[in-house]
N, C-alpha and C positions, 0 to 999 in steps of 0.2 A: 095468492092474493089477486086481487082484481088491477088493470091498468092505473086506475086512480090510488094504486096503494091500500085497499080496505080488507081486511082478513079476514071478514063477517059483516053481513047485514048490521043493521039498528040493533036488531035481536040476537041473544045466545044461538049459535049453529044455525042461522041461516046462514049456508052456505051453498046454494044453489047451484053458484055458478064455479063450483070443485067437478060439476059431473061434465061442464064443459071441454074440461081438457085433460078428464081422465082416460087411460084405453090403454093400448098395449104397453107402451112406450113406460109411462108410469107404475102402470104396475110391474114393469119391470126393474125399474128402475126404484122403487119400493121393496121389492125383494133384496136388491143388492144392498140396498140401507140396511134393510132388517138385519140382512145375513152377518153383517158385517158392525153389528151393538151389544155391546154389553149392558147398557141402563137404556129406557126412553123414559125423559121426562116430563112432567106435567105440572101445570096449574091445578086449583081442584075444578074449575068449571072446566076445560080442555077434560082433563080427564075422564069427569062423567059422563062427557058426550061419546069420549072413545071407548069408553068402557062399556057404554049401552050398545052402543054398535058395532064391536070388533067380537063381545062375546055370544052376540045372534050372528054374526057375519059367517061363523063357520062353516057353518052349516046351510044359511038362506042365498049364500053366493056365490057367483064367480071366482072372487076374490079368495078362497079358501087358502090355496098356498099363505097369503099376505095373511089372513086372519091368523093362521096356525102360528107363524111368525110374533102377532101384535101377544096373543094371547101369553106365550111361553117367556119370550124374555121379560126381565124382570125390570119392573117397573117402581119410579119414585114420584110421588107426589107430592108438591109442596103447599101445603094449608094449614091453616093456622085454625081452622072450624073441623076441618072432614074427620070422623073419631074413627072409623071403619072404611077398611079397603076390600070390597069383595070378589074384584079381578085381579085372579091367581095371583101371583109373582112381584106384588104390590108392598111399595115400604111407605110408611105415611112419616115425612119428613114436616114435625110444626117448628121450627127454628133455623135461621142459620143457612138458608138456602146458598148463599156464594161461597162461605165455609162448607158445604157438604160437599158439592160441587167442585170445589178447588182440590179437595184431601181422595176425590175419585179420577181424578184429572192427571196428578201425580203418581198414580199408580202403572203398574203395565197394564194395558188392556187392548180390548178395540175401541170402538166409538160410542159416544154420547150423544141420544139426539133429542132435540128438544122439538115436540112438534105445538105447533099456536103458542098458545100462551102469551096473549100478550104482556101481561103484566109479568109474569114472573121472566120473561125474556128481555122486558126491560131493567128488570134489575140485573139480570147476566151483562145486558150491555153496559148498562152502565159500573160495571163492576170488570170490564174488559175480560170476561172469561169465554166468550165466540172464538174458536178458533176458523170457523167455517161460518159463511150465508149461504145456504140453500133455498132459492123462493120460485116458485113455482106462479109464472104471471097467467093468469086467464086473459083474454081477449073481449074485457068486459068490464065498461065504464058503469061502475052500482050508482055514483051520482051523494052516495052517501051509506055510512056503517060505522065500523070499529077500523080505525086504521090501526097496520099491526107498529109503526115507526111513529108515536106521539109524539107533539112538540114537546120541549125541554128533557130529552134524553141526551145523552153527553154524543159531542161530534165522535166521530171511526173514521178515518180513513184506509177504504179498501184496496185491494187487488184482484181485477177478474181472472179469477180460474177457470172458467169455461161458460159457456152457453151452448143450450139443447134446445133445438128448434123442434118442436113437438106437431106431427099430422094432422093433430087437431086444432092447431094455431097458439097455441100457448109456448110458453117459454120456457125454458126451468137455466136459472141463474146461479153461479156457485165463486161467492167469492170470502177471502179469505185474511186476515190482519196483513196489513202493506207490513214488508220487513223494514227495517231501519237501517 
């Protein structure tokens, strides 16, 4: 997200300033995510956009290790419209998203990662099921977009797990439910 907080442009996927403080570091650091998921979740609009671009990415990129990665684990998407899923490994969840979520949560696994999503992130927040903030700051006031923390989502109080100061001047933040 940008310094002012904004996940995206005014518009769907503009995301411009993601290639700012993309480079070794994150894609590394994106591997290690990958490696380490059993589900990645999605919106339906998040997901179309990864879907368009992770299943050309294989082959048009750099990025190939990370594509091979997006494409093979298995993926849920929560919409209440989307009728057809046609990136591989895809379950199209229309109901019930904090219940799906909670009954996957409870099981043995590895991790669960939700990427964008605004909307359906703020129902996880406000549903307290974040066990992890992972945000990735750019070095770049947009001035205006989609902010991904809208007002009237319920308060969190966190704890910082770490900070990654990134070559390209970006950040990546990783904090976590403050214990009681």
């Amino acid at each position: 997200m940008t310094l002012d907080g904004y996940f995206e442009g005014n518009q769907n996927w503009d995301l411009s300033f993601h290639n700012i403080i993309w480079g070794q570091e994150l894609e590394k650091l994106s591997l290690e995510q990958l490696q380490s998921a059993d589900y990645l979740v999605f919106g339906r609009v998040t997901y179309e956009g990864m879907a368009a671009y992770w299943t050309k990415a294989e082959a048009e990129t750099a990025e190939q290790e990370v594509a091979k990665l997006m494409n093979s684990i298995p993926k849920l998407v929560f919409s209440k419209t989307l009728k057809s899923a046609e990136w591989n490994n895809t379950t199209i969840i229309s109901e019930n998203a904090s219940d799906e979520i909670q009954k996957l949560k409870e099981q043995d696994g590895k991790d669960i990662y939700v990427f964008g999503s605004a909307n359906l992130s703020e129902t996880f927040i406000n549903d307290n099921l974040f066990d992890e903030y992972r945000i990735g700051i750019a070095p770049v006031i947009l001035g205006n977009g989609r902010p991904l923390f809208r007002q009237g989502i319920n308060s969190n109080n966190l704890s910082l797990g770490s900070t990654q100061q990134l070559l390209t001047g970006g950040v990546v933040l990783k904090y976590s439910k403050k214990q009681d």
